[in-house]
C-alpha positions as CSV (number, residue, x, y, z in Angstrom):
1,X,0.0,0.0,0.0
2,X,1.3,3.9,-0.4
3,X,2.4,5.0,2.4
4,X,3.0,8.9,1.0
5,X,2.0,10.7,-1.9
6,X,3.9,13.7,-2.0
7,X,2.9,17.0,-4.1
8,X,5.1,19.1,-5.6
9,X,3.7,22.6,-6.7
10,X,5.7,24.6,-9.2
11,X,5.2,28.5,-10.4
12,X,6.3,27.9,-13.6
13,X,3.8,26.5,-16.3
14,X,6.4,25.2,-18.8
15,X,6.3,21.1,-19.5
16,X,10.7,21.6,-19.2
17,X,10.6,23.3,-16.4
18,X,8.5,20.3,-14.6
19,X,10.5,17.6,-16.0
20,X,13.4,19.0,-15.3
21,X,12.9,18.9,-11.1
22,X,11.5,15.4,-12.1
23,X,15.0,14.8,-13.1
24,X,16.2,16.1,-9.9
25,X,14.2,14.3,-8.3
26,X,15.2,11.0,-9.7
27,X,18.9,11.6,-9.5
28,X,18.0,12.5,-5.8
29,X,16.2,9.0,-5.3
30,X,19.0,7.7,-6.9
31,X,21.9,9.0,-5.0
32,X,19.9,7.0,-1.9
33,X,20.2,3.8,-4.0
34,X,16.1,3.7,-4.3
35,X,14.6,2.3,-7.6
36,X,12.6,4.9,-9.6
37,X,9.7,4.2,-12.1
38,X,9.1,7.3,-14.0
39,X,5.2,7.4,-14.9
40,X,4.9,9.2,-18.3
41,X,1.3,10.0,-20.2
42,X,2.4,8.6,-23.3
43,X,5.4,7.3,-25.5
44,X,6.4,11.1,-26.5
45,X,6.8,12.2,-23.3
46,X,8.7,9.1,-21.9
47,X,11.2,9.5,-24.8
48,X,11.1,13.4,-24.5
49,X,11.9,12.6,-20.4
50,X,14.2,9.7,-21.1
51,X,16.2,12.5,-23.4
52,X,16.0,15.0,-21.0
53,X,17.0,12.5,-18.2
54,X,20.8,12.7,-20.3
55,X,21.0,16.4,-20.4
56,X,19.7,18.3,-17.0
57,X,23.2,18.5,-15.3
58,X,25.6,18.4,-17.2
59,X,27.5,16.9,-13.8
60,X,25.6,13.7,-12.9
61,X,24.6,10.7,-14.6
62,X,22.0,8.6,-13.5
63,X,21.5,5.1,-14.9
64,X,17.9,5.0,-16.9
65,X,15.8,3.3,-19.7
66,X,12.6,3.4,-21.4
67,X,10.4,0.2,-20.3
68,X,7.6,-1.3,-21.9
69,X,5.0,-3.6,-20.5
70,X,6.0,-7.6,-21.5
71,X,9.7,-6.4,-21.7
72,X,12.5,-8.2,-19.4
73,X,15.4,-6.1,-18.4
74,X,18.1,-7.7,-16.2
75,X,19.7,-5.7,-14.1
76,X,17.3,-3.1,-13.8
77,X,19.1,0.4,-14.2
78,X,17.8,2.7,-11.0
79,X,15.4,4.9,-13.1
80,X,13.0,3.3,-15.3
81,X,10.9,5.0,-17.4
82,X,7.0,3.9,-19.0
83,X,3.6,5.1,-19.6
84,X,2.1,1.8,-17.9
85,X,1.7,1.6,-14.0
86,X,1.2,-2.3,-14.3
87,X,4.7,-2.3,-15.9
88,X,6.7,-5.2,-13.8
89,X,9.3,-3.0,-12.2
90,X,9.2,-3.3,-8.6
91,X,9.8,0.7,-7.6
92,X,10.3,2.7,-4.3
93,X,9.6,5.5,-5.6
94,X,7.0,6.6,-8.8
95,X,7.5,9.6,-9.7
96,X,4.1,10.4,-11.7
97,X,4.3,13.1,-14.4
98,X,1.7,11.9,-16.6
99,X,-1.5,13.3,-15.8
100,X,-3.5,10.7,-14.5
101,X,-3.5,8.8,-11.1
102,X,-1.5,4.8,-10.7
103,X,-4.6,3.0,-10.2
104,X,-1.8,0.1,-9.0
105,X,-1.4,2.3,-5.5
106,X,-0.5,-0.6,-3.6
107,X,2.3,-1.6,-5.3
108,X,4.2,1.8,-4.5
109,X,5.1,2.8,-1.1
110,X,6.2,6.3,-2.1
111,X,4.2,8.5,-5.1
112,X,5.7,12.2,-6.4
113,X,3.2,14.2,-8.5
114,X,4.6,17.3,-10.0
115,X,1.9,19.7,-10.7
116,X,2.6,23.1,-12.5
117,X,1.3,26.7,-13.1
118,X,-0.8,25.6,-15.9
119,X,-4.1,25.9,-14.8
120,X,-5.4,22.4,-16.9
121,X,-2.5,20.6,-15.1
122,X,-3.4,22.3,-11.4
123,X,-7.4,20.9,-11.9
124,X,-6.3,17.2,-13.2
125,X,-3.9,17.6,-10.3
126,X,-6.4,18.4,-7.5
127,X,-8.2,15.4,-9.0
128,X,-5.7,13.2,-7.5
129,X,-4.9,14.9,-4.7
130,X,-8.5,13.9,-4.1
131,X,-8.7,10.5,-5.3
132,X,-5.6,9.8,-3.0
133,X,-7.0,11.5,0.1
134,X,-10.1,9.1,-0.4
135,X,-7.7,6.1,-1.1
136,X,-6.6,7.2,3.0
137,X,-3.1,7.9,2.1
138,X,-1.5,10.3,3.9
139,X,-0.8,13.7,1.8
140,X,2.2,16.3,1.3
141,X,2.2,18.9,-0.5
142,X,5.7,20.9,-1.6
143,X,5.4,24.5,-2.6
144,X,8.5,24.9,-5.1
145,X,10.1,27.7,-5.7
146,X,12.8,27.1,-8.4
């Protein structure tokens, strides 16, 4: 079951700007050894994440591939990145930036949604804040300033 779904509210309303503290995110999960599934909306914006993953700091590297569902991958790199929650990558952290909810909650102990300025992204986003409150798992939410 989740134990935390944490929120992360940004100022800015640009898709880059939100993928890029995704990144950081990631590379911080990474730097504490935790596995990372990265939860895209579709194939575009896995690759377009999976590019970016490369390029954010041009002083880290952080071990990553794009995932399919069916698809075996031994040894797993630390970040993994797919559009399907059921995808069979066992994950301590999903970091969501797709814009819909994991309906596979209790497989994940630890959930980041990264919501934006956009005002299409904040609605979907209080969506799930609500869907998760009435799922009973316990809430944080992050105001970013960049």
């Amino acid at each position: 079951m989740t134990e935390r779904v944490d929120f992360y509210v940004l100022k800015r309303t640009d898709a880059k700007a939100r993928n890029v503290f995704a990144c950081r995110l990631a590379e911080k999960a990474y730097l504490k050894q935790h596995q990372v599934l990265v939860l895209a909306g579709n194939e575009a914006q896995a690759r377009e994440f999976d590019d970016l993953l490369w390029t954010f700091n041009d002083d880290s590297f952080v071990p990553h591939a794009l995932y399919r569902s069916g698809e075996a991958a031994a040894p797993l790199p630390a970040v993994c990145i797919g559009t399907d929650p059921d995808i069979a990558v066992q994950a301590d952290l999903v970091l969501n930036i797709g814009e819909h909810r994991p309906d596979s909650l209790h497989r994940f102990a630890r959930i980041a949604e990264i919501i934006d300025a956009d005002e299409q992204r904040r609605r979907l986003g209080r969506e799930r804040f609500k869907s998760y409150r009435d799922a009973r798992v316990t809430l944080e939410t992050h105001q970013v300033d960049e």
